[in-house]
N, C-alpha and C positions, 0 to 999 in steps of 0.2 A: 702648133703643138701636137699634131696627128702622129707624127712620128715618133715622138715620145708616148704617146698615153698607147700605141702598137706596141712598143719596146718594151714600155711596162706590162702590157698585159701579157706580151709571152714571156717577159721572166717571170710573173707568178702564175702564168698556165704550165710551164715546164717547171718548176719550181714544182709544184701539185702531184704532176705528174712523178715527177722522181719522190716527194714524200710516201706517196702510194706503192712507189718499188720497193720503196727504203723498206717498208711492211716487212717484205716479201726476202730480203735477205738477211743470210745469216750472221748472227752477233759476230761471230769471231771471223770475217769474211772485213768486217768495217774496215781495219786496222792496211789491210791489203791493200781494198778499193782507195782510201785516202790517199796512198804510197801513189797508187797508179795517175790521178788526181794530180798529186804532187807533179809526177813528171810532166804530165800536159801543162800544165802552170808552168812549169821549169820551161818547156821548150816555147809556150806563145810569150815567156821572157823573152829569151835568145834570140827568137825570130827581132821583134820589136825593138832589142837595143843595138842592134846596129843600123836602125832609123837615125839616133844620131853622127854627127860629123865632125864635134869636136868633143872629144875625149875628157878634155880640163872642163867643159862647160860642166857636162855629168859629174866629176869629181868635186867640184867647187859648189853643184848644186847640192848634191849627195850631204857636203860638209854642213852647208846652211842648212839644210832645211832638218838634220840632225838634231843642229842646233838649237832651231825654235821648235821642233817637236819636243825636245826636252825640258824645253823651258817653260812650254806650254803643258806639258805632259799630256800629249794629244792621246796615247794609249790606253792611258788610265783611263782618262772621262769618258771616251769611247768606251770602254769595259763596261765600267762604272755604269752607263745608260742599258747595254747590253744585258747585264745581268737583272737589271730592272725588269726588261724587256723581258726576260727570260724564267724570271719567275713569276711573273702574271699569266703567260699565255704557252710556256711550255715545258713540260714535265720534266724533270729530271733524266740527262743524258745516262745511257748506260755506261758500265765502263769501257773503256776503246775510245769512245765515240767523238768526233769534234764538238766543243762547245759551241752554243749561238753563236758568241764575238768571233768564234774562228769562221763559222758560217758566214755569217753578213762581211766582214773584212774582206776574206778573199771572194767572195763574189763582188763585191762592190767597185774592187779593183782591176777585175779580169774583166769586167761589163763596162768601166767607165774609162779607163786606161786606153789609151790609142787613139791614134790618126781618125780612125770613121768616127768616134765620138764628137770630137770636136769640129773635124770639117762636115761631118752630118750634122751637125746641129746647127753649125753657121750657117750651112746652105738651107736649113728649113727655114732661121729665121728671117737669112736674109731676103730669099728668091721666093720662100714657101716649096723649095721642092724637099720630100722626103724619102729618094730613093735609096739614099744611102740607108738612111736611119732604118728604114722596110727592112734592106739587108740584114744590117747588123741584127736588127729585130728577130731574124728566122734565125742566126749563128745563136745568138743570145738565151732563146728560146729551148734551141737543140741541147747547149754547153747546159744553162739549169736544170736539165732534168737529172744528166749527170752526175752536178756538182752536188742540188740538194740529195738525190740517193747518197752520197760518201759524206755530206756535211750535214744534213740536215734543215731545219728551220731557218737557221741564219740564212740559207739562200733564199729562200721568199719573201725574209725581211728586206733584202736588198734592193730589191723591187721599189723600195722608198728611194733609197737612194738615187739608183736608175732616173728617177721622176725626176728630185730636184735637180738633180746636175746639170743634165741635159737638158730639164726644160730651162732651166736660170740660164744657161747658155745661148736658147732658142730667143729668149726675150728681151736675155740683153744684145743681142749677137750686132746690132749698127752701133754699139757702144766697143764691146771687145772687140771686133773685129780686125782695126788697125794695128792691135798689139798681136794680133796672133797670124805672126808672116810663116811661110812655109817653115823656114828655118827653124823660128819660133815651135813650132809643131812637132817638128822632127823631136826636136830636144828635148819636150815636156815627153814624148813618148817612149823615148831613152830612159830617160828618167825612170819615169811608170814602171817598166817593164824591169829595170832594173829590182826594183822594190816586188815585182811577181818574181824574181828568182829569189830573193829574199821568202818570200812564201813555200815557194815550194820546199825548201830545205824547213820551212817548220812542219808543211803536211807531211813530208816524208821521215821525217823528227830527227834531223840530221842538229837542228837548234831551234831555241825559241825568240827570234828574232824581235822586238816590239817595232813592227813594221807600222804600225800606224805613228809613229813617233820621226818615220822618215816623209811621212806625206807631203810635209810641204815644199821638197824635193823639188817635185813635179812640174813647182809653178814660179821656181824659179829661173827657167830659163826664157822666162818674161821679160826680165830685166836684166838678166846676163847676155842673151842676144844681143842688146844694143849696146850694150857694153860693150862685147867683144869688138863688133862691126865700127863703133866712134876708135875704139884703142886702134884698130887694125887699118881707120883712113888715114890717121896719124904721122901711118907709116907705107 
């Protein structure tokens, strides 16, 4: 777990560090820096969905997991908790400003989304090594002090999430392992990064996307992988 509770501590040291800029810049500067924000989200999208290699797997996933985010209505109870959060420990956003849920969301997803996440965290808990997780941990560390300057507090909250993901990943990792083949990987990252272009077009306020309603996207190319690969011996 060393590599996870490093990952967490530089997203809330950078996290800290960017609330301390935030101080320092001007109100009407917010609206800019988020745009600019947006585009970096937009392009570690781009970069990351052409990790996958089948096209339909993304589309078919994109449609499920639509589905049960709807059905579930995963964006709301995320709000829902958000706001909670948000009015115990943090003041009322100026106007411009992103709210906590847009904080925590999009950090949660640019920090947990991709390949080093998951094959760093299998190789901690497999082997114990944590070179990758170190890495991502300085990248991680660098992007929050950014993110919190344009979003605010939602990127320090995040920092929870960081923990449980990656370490539930670290712990179970001789259990998921089997299911998470290269392939497998590629595709949950396609996914992901599909849903951070999705963000970007809300930071840049091109639309209000309820991007958490697509998350379980992500994890479906768990079972569509095999899928494919049983239809495709068939033949």
């Amino acid at each position: 777990m060393l590599g996870v509770i490093v990952n967490t501590l530089t997203v809330i040291a950078g996290s800290i560090v960017g609330l301390l800029a935030k101080k320092a810049i001007p109100k009407n500067w917010t609206n800019f820096i988020m745009a600019g924000m947006g585009l970096c989200t937009m392009y570690i999208g781009i970069s990351g969905a052409f990790e996958g290699q089948n096209t339909l797997i993304a589309v078919i996933s994109i449609a499920l997991g639509a589905i049960i985010g709807l059905a579930v209505d995963i964006d709301r109870r995320v709000n829902n908790l958000a706001e909670k959060i948000e009015k115990r420990f943090v003041k009322d956003a100026g106007e411009g400003e992103a709210t906590f849920s847009e904080g925590f969301v999009t950090a949660s997803m640019i920090f947990c989304v991709g390949a080093m996440t998951i094959v760093g965290s299998l190789q901690a808990g497999l082997i114990g090594d944590n070179t990758m997780l170190f890495t991502k941990a300085t990248m991680d560390g660098i992007g929050a002090v950014f993110f919190a300057a344009s979003l605010g507090f939602g990127v320090l909250a995040s920092a929870a999430f960081v923990f449980v993901f990656q370490g539930s990943i670290v712990l179970l990792a001789q259990f998921v392992e089997p299911f998470l083949s290269d392939a497998v990987i590629a595709e949950m990252t396609c996914a992901g990064s599909l849903l951070l272009i999705g963000l970007a077009f809300n930071l840049i306020g091109i639309s209000k996307l309820k991007i958490m309603n697509f998350m379980p996207a992500v994890f479906m190319p768990i079972i569509l992988v095999p899928i494919f690969d049983w239809v495709g011996g068939l033949f």
